[in-house]
C-alpha positions as YAML, in Angstrom:
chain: A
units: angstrom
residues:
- id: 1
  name: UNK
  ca: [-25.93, 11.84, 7.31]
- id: 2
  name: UNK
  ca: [-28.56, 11.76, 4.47]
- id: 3
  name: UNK
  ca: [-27.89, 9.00, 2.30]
- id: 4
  name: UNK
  ca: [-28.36, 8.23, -1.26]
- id: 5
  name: UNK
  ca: [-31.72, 5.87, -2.50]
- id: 6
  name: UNK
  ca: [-28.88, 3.31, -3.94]
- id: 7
  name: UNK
  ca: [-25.81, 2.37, -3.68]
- id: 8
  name: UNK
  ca: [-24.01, 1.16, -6.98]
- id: 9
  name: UNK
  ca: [-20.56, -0.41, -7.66]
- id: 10
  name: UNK
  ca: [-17.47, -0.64, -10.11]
- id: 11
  name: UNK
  ca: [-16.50, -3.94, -11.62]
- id: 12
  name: UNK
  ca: [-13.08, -4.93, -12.82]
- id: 13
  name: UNK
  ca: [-12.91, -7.68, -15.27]
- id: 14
  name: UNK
  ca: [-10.27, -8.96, -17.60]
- id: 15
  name: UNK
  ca: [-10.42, -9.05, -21.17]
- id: 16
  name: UNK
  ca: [-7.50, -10.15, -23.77]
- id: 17
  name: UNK
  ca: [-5.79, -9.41, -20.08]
- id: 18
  name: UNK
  ca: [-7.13, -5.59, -20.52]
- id: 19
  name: UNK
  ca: [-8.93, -4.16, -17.71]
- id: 20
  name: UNK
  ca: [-12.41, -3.46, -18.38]
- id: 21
  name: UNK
  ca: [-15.14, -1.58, -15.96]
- id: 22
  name: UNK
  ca: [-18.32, -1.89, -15.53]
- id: 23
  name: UNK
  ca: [-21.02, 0.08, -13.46]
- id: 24
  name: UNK
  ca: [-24.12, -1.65, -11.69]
- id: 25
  name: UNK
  ca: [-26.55, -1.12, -8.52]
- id: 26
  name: UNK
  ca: [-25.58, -3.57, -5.65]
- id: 27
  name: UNK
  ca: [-26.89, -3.79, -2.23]
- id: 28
  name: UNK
  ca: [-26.71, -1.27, 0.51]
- id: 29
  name: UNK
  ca: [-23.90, -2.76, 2.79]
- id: 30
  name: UNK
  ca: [-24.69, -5.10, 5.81]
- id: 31
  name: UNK
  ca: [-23.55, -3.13, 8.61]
- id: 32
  name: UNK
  ca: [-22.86, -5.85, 11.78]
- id: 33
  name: UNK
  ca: [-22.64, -4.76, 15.54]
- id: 34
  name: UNK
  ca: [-18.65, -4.08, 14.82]
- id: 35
  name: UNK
  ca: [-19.02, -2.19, 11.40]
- id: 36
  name: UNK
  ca: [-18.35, 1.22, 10.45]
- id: 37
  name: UNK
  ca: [-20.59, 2.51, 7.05]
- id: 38
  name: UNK
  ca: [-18.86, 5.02, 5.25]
- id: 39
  name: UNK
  ca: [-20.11, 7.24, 2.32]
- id: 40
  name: UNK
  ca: [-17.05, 6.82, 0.22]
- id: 41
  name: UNK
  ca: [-15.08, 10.26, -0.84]
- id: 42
  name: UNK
  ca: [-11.74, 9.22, -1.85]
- id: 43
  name: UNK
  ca: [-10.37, 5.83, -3.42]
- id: 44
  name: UNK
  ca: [-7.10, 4.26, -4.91]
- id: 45
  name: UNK
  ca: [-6.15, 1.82, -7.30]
- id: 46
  name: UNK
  ca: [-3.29, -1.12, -6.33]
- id: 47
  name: UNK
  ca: [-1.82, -3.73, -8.28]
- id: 48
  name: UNK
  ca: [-3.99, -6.28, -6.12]
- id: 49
  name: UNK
  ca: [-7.19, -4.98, -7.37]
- id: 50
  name: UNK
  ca: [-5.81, -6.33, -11.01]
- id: 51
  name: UNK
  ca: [-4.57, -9.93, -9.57]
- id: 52
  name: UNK
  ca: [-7.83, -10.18, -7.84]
- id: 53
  name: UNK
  ca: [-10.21, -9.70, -11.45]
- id: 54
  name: UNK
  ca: [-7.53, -12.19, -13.19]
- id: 55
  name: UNK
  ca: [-8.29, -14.74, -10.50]
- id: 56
  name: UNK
  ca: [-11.69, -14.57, -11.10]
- id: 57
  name: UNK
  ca: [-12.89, -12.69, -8.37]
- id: 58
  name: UNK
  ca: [-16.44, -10.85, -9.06]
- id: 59
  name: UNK
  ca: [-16.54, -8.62, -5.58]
- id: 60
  name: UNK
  ca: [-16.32, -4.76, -6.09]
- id: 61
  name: UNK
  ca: [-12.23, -3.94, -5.47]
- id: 62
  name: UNK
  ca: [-10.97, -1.33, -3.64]
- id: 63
  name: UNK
  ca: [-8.71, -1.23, -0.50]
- id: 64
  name: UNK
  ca: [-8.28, 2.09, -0.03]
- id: 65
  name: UNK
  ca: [-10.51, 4.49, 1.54]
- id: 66
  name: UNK
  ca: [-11.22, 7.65, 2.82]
- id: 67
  name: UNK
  ca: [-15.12, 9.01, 3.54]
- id: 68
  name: UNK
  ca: [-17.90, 9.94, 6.20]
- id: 69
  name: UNK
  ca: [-19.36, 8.00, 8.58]
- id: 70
  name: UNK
  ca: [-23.37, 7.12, 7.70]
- id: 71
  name: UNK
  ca: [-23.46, 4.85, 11.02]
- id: 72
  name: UNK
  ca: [-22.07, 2.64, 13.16]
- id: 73
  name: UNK
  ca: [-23.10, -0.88, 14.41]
- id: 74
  name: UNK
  ca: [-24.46, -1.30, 18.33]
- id: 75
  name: UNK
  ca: [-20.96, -2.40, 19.47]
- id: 76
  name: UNK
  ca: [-19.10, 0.48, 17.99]
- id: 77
  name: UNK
  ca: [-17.85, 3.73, 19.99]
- id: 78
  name: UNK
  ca: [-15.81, 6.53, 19.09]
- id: 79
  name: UNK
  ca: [-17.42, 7.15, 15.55]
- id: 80
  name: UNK
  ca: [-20.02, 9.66, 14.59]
- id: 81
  name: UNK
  ca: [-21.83, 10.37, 11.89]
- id: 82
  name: UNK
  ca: [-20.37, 12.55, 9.18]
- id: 83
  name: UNK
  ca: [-16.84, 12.11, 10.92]
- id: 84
  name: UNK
  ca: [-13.77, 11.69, 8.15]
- id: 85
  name: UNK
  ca: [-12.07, 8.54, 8.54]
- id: 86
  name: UNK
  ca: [-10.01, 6.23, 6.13]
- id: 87
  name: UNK
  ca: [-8.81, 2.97, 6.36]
- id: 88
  name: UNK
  ca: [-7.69, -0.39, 4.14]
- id: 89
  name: UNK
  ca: [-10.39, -2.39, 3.74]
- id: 90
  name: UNK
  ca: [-11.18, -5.93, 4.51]
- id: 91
  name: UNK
  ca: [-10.47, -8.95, 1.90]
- id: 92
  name: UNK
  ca: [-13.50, -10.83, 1.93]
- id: 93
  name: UNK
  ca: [-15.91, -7.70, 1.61]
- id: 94
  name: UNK
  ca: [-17.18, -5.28, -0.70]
- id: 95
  name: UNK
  ca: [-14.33, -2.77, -1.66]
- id: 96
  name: UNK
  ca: [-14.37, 1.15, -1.93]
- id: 97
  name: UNK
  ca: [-15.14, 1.58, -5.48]
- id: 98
  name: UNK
  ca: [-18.60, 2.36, -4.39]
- id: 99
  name: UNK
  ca: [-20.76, 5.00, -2.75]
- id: 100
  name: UNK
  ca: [-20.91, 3.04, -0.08]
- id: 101
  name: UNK
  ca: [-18.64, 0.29, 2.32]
- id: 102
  name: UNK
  ca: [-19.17, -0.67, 5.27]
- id: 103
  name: UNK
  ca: [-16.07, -2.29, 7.46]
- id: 104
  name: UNK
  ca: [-15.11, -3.55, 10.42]
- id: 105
  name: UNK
  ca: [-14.41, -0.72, 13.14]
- id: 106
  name: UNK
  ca: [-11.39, -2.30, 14.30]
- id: 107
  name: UNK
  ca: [-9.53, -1.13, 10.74]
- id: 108
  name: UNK
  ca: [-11.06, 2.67, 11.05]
- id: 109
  name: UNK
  ca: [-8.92, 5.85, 12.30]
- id: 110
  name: UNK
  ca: [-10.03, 9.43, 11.99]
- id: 111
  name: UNK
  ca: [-8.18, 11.48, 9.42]
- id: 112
  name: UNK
  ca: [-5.35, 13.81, 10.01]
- id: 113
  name: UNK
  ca: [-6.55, 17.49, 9.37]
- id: 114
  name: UNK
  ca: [-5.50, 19.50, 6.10]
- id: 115
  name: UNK
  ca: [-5.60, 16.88, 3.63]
- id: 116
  name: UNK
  ca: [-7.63, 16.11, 0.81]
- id: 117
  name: UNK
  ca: [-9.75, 12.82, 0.28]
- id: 118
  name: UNK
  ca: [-7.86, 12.09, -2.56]
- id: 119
  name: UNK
  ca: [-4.36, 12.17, -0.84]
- id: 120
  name: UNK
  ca: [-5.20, 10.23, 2.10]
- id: 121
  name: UNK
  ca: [-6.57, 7.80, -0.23]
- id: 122
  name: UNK
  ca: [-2.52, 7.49, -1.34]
- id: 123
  name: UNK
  ca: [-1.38, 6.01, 2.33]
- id: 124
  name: UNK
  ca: [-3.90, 3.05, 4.32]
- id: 125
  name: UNK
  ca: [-2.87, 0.09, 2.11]
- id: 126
  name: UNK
  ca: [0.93, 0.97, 0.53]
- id: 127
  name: UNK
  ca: [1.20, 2.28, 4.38]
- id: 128
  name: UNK
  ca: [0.55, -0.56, 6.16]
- id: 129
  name: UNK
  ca: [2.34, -3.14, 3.55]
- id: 130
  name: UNK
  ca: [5.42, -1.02, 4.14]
- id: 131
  name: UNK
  ca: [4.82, -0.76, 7.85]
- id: 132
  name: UNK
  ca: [4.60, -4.51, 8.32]
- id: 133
  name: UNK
  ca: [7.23, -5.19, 5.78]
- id: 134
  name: UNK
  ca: [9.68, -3.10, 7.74]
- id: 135
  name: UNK
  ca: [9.11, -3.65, 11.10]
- id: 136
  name: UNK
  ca: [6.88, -6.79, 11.68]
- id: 137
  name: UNK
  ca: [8.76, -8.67, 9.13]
- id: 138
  name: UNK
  ca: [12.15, -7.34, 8.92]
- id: 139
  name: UNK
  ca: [12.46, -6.49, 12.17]
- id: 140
  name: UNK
  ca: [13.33, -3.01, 12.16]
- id: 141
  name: UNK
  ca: [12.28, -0.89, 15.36]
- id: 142
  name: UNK
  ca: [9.54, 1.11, 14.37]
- id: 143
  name: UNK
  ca: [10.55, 4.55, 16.10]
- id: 144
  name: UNK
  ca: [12.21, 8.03, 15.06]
- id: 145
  name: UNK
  ca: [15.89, 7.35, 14.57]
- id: 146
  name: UNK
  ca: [16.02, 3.92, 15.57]
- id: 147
  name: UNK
  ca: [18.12, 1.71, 12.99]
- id: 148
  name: UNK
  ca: [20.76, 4.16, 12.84]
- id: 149
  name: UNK
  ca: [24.09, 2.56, 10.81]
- id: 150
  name: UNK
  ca: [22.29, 0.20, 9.53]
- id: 151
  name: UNK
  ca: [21.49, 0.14, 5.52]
- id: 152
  name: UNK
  ca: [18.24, -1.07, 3.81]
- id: 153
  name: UNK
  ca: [18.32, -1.15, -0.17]
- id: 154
  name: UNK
  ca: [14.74, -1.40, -1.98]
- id: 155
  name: UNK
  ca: [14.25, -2.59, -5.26]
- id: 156
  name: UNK
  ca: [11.65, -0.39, -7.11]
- id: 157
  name: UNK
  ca: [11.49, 2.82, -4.49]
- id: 158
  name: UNK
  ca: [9.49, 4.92, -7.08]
- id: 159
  name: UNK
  ca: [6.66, 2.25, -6.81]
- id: 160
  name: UNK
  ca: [3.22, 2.61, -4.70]
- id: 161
  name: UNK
  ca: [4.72, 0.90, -1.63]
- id: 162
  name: UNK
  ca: [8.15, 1.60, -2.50]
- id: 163
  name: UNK
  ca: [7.35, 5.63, -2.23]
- id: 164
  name: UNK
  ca: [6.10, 5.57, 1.52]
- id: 165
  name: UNK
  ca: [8.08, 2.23, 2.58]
- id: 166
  name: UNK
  ca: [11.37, 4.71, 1.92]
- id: 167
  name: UNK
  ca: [9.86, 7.52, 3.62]
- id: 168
  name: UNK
  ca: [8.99, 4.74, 6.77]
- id: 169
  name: UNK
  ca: [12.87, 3.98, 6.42]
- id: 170
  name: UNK
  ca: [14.34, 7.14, 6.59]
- id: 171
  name: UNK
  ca: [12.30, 7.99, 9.57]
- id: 172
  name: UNK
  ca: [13.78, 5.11, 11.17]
- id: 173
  name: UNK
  ca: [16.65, 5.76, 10.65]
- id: 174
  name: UNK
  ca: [18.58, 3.49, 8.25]
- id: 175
  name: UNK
  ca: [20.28, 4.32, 5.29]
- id: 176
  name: UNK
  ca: [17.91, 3.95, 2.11]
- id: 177
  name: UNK
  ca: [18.99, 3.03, -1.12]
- id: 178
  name: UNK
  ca: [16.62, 2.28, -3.84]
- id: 179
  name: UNK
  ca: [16.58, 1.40, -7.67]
- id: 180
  name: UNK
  ca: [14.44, 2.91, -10.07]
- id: 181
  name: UNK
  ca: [14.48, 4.80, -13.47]
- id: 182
  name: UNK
  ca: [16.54, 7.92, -13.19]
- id: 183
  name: UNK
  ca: [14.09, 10.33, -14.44]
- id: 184
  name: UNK
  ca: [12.33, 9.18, -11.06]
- id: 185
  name: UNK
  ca: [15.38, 9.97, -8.87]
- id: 186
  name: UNK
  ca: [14.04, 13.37, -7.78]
- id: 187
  name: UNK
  ca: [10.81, 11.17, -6.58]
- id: 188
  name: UNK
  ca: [13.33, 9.14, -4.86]
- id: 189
  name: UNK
  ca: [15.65, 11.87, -3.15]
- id: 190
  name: UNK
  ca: [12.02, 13.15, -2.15]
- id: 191
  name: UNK
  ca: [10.55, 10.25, -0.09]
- id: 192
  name: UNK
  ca: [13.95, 9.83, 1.61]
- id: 193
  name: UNK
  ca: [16.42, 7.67, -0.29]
- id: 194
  name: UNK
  ca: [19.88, 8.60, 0.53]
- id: 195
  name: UNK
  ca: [21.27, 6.47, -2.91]
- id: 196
  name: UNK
  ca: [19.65, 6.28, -5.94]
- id: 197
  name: UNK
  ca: [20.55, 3.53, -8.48]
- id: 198
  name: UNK
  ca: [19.43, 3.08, -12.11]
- id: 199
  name: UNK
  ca: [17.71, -0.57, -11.70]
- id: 200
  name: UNK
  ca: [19.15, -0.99, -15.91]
- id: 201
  name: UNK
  ca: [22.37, -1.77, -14.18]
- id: 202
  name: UNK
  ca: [24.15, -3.96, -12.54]
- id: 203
  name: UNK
  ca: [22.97, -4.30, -9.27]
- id: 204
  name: UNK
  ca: [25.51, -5.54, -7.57]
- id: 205
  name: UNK
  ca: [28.33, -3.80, -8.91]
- id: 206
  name: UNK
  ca: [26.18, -0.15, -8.90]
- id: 207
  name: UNK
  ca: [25.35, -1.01, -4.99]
- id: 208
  name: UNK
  ca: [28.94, -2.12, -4.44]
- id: 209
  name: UNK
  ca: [30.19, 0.56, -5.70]
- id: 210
  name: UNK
  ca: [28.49, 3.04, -2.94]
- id: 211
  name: UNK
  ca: [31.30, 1.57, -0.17]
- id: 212
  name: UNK
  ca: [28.14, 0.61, 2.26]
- id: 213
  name: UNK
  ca: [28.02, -1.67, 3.88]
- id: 214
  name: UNK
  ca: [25.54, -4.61, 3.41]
- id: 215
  name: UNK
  ca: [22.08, -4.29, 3.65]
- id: 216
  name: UNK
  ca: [20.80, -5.80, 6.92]
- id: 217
  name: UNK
  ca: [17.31, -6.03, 4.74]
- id: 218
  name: UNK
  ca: [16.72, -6.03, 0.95]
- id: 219
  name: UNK
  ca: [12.65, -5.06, 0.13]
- id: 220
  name: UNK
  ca: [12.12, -6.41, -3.54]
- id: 221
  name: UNK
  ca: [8.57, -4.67, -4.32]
- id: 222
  name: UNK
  ca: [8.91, -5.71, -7.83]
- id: 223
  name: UNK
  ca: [8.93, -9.62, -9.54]
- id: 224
  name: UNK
  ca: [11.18, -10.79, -6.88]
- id: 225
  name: UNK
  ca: [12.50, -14.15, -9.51]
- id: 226
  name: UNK
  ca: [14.71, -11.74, -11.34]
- id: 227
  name: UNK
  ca: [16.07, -9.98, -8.12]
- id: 228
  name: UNK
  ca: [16.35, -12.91, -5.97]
- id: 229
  name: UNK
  ca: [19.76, -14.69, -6.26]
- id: 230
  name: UNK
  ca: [21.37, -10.78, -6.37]
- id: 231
  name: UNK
  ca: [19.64, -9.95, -2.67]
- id: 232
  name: UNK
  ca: [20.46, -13.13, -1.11]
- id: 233
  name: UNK
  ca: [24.07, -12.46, -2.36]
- id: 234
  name: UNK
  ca: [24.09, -8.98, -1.03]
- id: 235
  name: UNK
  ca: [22.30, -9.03, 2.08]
- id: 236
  name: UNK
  ca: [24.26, -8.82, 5.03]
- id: 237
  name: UNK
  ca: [24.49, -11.89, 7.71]
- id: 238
  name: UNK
  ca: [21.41, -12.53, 9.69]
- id: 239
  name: UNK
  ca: [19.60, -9.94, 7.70]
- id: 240
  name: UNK
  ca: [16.40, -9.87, 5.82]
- id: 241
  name: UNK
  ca: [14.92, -10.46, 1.95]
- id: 242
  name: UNK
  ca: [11.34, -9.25, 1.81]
- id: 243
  name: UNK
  ca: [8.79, -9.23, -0.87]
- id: 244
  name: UNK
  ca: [5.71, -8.20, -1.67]
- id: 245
  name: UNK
  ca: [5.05, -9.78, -4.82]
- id: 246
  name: UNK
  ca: [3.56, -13.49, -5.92]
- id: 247
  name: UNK
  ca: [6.88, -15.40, -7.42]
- id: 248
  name: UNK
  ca: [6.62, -16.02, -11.29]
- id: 249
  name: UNK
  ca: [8.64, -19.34, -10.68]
- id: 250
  name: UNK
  ca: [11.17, -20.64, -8.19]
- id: 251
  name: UNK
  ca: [13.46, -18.56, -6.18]
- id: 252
  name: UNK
  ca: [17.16, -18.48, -5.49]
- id: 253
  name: UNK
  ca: [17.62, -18.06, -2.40]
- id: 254
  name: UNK
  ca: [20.19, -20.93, -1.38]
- id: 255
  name: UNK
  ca: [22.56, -17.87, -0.47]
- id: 256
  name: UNK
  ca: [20.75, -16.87, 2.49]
- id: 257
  name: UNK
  ca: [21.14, -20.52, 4.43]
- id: 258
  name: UNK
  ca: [24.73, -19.93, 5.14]
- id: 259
  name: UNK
  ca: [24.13, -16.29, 6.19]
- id: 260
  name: UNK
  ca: [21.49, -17.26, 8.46]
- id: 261
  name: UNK
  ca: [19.40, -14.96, 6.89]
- id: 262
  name: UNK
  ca: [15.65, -15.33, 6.29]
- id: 263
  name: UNK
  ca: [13.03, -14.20, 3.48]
- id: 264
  name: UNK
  ca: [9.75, -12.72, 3.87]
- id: 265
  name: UNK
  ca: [6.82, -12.54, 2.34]
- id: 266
  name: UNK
  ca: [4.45, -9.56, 3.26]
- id: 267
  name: UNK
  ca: [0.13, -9.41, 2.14]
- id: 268
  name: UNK
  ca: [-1.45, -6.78, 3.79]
- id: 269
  name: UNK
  ca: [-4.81, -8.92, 3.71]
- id: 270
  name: UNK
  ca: [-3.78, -11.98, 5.27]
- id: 271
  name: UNK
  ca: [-4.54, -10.63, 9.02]
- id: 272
  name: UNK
  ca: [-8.60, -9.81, 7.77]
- id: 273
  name: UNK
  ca: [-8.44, -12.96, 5.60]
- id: 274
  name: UNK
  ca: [-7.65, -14.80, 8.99]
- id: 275
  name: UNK
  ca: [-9.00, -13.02, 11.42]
- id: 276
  name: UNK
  ca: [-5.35, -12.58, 13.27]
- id: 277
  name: UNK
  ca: [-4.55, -9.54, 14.82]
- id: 278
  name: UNK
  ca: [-7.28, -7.33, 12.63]
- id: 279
  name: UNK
  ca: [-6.67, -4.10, 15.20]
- id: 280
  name: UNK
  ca: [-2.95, -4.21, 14.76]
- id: 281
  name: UNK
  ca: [-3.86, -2.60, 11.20]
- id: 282
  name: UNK
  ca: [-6.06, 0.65, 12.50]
- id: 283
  name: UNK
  ca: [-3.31, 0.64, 15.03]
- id: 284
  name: UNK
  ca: [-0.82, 1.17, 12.23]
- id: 285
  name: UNK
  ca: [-2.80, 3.56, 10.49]
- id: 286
  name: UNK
  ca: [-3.00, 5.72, 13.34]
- id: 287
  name: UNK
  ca: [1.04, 5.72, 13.51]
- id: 288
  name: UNK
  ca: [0.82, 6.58, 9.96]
- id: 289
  name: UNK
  ca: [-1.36, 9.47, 10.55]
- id: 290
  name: UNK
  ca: [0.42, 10.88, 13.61]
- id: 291
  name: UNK
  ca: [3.00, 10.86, 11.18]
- id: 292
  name: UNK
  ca: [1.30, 12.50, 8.35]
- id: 293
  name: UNK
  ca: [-0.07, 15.53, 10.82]
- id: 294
  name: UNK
  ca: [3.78, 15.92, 12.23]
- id: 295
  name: UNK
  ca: [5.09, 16.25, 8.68]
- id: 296
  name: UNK
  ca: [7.30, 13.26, 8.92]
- id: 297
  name: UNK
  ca: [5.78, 11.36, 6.01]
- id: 298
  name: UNK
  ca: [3.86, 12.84, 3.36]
- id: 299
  name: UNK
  ca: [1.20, 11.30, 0.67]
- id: 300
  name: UNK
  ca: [2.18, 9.66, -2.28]
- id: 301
  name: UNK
  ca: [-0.36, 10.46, -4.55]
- id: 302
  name: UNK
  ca: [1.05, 11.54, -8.41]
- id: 303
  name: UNK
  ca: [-1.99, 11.49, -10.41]
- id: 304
  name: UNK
  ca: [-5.87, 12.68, -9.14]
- id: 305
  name: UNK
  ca: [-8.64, 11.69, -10.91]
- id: 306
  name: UNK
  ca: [-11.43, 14.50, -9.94]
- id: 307
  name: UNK
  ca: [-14.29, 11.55, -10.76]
- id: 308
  name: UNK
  ca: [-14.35, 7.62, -10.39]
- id: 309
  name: UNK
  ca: [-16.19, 6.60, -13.66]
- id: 310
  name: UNK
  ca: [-15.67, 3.36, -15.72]
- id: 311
  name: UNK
  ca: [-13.28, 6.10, -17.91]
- id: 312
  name: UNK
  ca: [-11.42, 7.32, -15.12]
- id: 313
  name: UNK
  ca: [-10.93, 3.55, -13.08]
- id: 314
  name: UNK
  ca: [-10.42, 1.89, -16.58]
- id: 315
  name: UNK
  ca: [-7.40, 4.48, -17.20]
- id: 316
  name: UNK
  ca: [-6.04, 4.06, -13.65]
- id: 317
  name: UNK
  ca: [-6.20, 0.37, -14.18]
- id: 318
  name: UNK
  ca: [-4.17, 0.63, -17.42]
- id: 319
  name: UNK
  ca: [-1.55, 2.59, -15.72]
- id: 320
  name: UNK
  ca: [-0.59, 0.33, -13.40]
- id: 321
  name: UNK
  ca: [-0.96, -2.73, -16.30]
- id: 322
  name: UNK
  ca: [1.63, -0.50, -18.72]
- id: 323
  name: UNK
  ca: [4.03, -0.70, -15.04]
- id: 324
  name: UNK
  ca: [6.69, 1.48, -13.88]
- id: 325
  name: UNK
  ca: [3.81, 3.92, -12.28]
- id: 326
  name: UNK
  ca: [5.47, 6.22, -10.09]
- id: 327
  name: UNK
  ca: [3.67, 6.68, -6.41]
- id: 328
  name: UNK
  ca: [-0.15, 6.30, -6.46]
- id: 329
  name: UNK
  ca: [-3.31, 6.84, -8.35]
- id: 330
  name: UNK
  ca: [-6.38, 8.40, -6.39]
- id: 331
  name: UNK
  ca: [-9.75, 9.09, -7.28]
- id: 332
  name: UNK
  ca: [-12.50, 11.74, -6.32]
- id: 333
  name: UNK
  ca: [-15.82, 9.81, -5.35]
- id: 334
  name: UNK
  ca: [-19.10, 11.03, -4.42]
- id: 335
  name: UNK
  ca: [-19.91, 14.61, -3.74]
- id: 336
  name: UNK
  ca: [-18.37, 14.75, -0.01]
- id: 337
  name: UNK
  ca: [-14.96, 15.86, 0.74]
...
């Protein structure tokens, strides 16, 4: 593939804990004997992105992408150039709000035919958070129909993760029941919930009141402080709390001792951060987009930016900083499709 002269980079700072973007030229990507460089096409934004500029960090964000192969390193095989992959990027390393990104190979799957770069951009990291939440975590058995009778209730469904973790549950086979506004209960009833609840009430009287029984796992994908002492109280026996979120202070989760149950905390990055397991991630991906193809999950994208410009990141960014955004934010980069 012809490449571009330069490759330049988006910036995410904080100010008066606003999101501000800037624009600069940064280095063509080191691309080692395991790397993949990609000529970036589609991108997403993610809460992380956000927690990562307020803790200081000065790399270009990113962790979604989708694009064309440039090259490959002198270990790689099963690439070629101007192929369409996608994949959730590495930690430590330059992100995909860029022309270009180069990553390990081990993270890289080809993309399922029919679908835009800007909806595949909606699935690698929400995907594979809700695919280790649920099944490496949780313990749920990750196959068609498999956790039959048994109920999982997540707290903010209509979220980024929430939206394909639901979808990931229903495939399963449990029962999903997840909070959110109700003007986002048709989003719900869409990505699979089974039981809708208005997270303004009470949760524990509004789940109670469905005649379930208790949730062998409880996914709070929101603050988990507030939610806390109500999932340890509602969770069944020897069943799971998980979160995705950083607590704000100390949790309540005395409750669970007695119920032998366990809590879980789930960050997609900590396998590349530690160099554990790295393949298990493409691995998942590829699940996800066997999926995809076979119509069993679909993307989550809401809102397409056709151009990632300081304008159109610094809006996406202020989206997800005004909260309650419903599924995911994509963006159009480059000229390639």
């Amino acid at each position: 593939m012809d490449m571009a002269e330069t490759n330049r980079g988006f910036f995410i700072h904080l100010q008066d804990k606003k999101a501000v973007v800037t624009e600069q030229e940064i280095p063509m990507p080191v691309v080692g004997p395991d790397d993949v460089l990609v000529a970036v096409s589609g991108a997403s934004v993610n809460p992380v992105d956000l927690k990562r500029a307020a803790s200081g960090d000065q790399q270009v964000m990113g962790f979604d992408t989708v694009g064309r192969v440039v090259r490959t390193g002198a270990n790689v095989s099963g690439f070629s150039a101007g192929q369409k992959v996608f994949f959730a990027g590495e930690g430590q390393r330059q992100g995909s709000f860029a022309r270009y990104q180069s990553v390990t190979s081990k993270l890289v799957v080809a993309t399922p035919r029919g679908f835009e770069s800007t909806f595949l951009a909606s699935l690698p990291l929400t995907g594979i958070t809700a695919w280790e939440l649920l099944f490496e975590k949780m313990g749920y058995t990750a196959s068609a129909g498999a956790n039959h009778g048994q109920v999982l209730l997540v707290i903010n469904g209509a979220g980024g993760v929430g939206s394909i973790l639901t979808q990931l549950a229903k495939w399963s086979g449990l029962t999903v029941v997840a909070t959110a506004s109700p003007k986002n209960f048709d989003w719900l009833t869409a990505n699979g919930v089974d039981h809708a609840l208005d997270y303004h009430q009470d949760l524990t009287t509004a789940y109670q009141a469905l005649n379930l029984a208790a949730p062998t796992g409880v996914a709070i994908l929101y603050q988990p402080v507030p939610y806390a002492q109500v999932a340890a109280d509602l969770v069944a026996y020897f069943g799971h709390v998980g979160s995705i979120v950083e607590p704000s202070g100390p949790l309540a989760l005395a409750p669970l001792k007695n119920k032998s149950a366990s809590f879980d905390f789930e960050y997609m990055s900590a396998k590349t951060d530690a160099g554990v397991n790295v393949a298990s991630q493409g691995a998942i991906l590829q699940q996800l987009a066997d999926l995809l193809q076979s119509g069993a999950i679909r993307p989550t994208a809401t809102r397409t930016f056709p151009v990632l410009t300081t304008e159109t990141l610094t809006e996406g960014l202020h989206t997800l900083q005004a909260g309650h955004a419903v599924g995911k934010l994509t963006f159009h980069v480059g000229n390639l499709q």
